[in-house]
C-alpha positions, -999 to +999 in steps of 0.1 A: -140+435+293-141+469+308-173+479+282-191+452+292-202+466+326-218+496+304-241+473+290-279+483+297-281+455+326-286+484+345-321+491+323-329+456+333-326+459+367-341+487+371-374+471+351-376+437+367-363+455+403-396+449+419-403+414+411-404+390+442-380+360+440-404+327+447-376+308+460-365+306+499-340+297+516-300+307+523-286+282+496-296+301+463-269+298+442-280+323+412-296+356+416-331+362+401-319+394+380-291+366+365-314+342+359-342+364+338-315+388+322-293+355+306-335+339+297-348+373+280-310+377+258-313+340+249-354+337+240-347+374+220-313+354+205-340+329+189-343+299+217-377+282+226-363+258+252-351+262+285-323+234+272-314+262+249-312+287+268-287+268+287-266+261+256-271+299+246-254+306+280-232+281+279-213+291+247-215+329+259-199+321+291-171+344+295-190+370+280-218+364+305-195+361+337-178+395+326-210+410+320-230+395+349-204+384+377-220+348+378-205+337+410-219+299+401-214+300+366-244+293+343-281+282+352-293+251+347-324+240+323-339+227+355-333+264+372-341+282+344-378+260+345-384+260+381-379+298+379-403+307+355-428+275+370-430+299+400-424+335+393-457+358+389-466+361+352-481+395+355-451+412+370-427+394+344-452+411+319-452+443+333-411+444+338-408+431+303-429+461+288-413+486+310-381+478+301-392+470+263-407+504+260-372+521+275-354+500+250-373+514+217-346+533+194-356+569+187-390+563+194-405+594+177-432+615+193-469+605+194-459+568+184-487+546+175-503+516+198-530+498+185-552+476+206-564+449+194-584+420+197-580+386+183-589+345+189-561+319+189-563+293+160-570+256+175-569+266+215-600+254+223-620+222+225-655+216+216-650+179+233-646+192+266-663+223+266-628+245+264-637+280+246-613+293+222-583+315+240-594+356+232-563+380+233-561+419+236-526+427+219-511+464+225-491+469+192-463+493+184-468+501+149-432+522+143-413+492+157-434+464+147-437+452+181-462+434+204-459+455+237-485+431+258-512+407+258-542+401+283-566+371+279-607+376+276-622+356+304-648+335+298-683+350+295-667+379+293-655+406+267-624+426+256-642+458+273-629+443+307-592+432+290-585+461+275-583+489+310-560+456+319-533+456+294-541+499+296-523+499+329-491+480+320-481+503+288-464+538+290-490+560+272-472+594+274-469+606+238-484+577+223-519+579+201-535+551+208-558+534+185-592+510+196-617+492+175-653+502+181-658+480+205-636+503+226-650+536+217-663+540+257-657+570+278-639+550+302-610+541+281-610+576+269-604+588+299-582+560+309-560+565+285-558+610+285-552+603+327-517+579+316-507+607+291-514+597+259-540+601+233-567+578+215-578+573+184-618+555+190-636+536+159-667+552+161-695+524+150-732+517+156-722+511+193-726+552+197-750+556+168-762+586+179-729+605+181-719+585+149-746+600+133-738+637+143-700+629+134-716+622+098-737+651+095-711+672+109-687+665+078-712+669+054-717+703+063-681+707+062-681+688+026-710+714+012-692+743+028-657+742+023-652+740+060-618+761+058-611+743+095-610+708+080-576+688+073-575+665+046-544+635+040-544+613+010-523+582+008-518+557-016-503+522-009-494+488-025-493+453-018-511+418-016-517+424-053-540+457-053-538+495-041-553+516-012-561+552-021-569+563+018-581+600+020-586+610+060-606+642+071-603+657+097-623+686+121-611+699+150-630+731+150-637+739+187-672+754+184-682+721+160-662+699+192-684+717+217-718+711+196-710+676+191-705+671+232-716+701+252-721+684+280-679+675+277-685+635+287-658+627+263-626+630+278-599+652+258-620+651+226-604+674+203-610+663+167-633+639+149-621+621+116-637+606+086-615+578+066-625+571+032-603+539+019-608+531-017-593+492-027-587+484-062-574+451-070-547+448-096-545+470-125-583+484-121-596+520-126-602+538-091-638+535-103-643+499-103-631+498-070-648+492-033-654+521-009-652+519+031-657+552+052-650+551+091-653+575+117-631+583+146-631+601+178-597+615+188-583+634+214-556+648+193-560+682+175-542+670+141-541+633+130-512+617+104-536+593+082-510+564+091-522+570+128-554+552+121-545+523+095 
């Protein structure tokens, strides 16, 4: 049993370390650190129910009590629900991540987060006036992974969600990537001051620097810009093919024409992304264009770094 006590409890720990117990009182029979580590190995084993979790435990006993110490043996389902009734959800959240992030195998350099915004199927209610529940997801894409969610409050937008969920991730050498609704100076900067860099959707929101970004590459495309870097990809699936070409320019003298006055935080590089779908067996011809441009903070950019 000796190799159990080098199991990465101590990882745990250390992530969920600052979370405040919400019970009181001399007569608690199970510490808080048992009580989440034995919850998080039994919901990642598969289980849904506090009941299960129990059972989980319960079969895994002697493992657990090696592993653990458990003084009191296992947890009930009723301690197990009281627990989480009570404990804050934020700092559950934000130990969870920490200790998710420190968990990622070989996470290579400049991973990818994307931020993303999406409505819940069925969670609201016309009836009773109950809008539908808005989430802003943080998304590893090596590891397939949701990192974190935070909820849109009503009358609100993702623009005040996303510096939110922002705060809770580990940004140092990550690129991470934003719809144009958050192409803002503030999350720039947000996210260059935690260590990483973005990726911003450039869109009609910033038409005036879209439209610069445009004309700047087709100077470079009349020219033979010598500075530009082009990536071409081709994927398949869902039945038809992705030929995805990405520019990019990262020529400083171009960066410092685009924005002299420097009021974008760490931008380095703009891109262009020309995706061309063609379903099924179709000549590259017959099939539909999309072009996008990006802001970026990072000097080169893989084409899988943007989707």
């Amino acid at each position: 049993m000796a190799e159990l006590r080098s199991h990465p409890v101590p990882r745990i720990a250390a992530a969920v370390g600052d979370l405040t117990d919400p019970r009181t009182g001399p007569a608690l029979r199970h510490p808080l650190l048992d009580v989440l580590t034995i919850a998080l190995c039994a919901i990642i084993g598969g289980e849904a129910t506090w009941i299960g979790v129990e059972e989980w435990a319960g079969i895994r006993e002697e493992v657990l009590t090696a592993w653990l110490g458990l003084t009191h043996g296992i947890p009930s389902h009723d301690t197990f629900g009281r627990v989480f009734a009570r404990i804050d959800p934020i700092q559950v959240e934000a130990g969870f991540l920490r200790w998710t992030q420190d968990a990622l195998p070989d996470r290579p350099v400049a991973d990818v987060l994307a931020i993303d915004g999406k409505t819940v199927r069925r969670s609201g209610n016309a009836r009773v006036g109950q809008s539908p529940l808005h989430l802003v997801s943080a998304f590893a894409g090596a590891q397939r992974l949701v990192l974190g969610q935070e909820a849109v409050a009503d009358k609100s937008n993702e623009i005040t969600a996303i510096p939110l969920l922002l705060e809770r991730l580990v940004l140092r050498d990550q690129v991470v990537t934003i719809d144009a609704m958050g192409c803002q100076r503030s999350l720039a900067a947000q996210i260059v001051d935690q260590g990483g860099d973005y990726v911003l959707a450039l869109k009609d929101n910033q038409s005036t620097m879209l439209e610069d970004v445009i004309d700047g590459f087709a100077m470079a495309d009349r020219t033979a810009d010598p500075g530009r870097v082009t990536t071409t990809t081709i994927e398949k699936g869902h039945g038809r093919r992705e030929h995805r070409c990405c520019d990019v320019l990262a020529d400083p003298d171009f960066i410092a024409w685009l924005d002299p006055d420097r009021q974008w935080p760490g931008l380095q590089s703009v891109v262009r992304v020309t995706a061309t779908r063609i379903p099924g067996e179709a000549t590259p011809e017959s099939g539909t264009i999309a072009v996008r441009h990006y802001l970026s903070s990072c000097r080169r950019m893989r084409s899988a770094s943007i989707g």
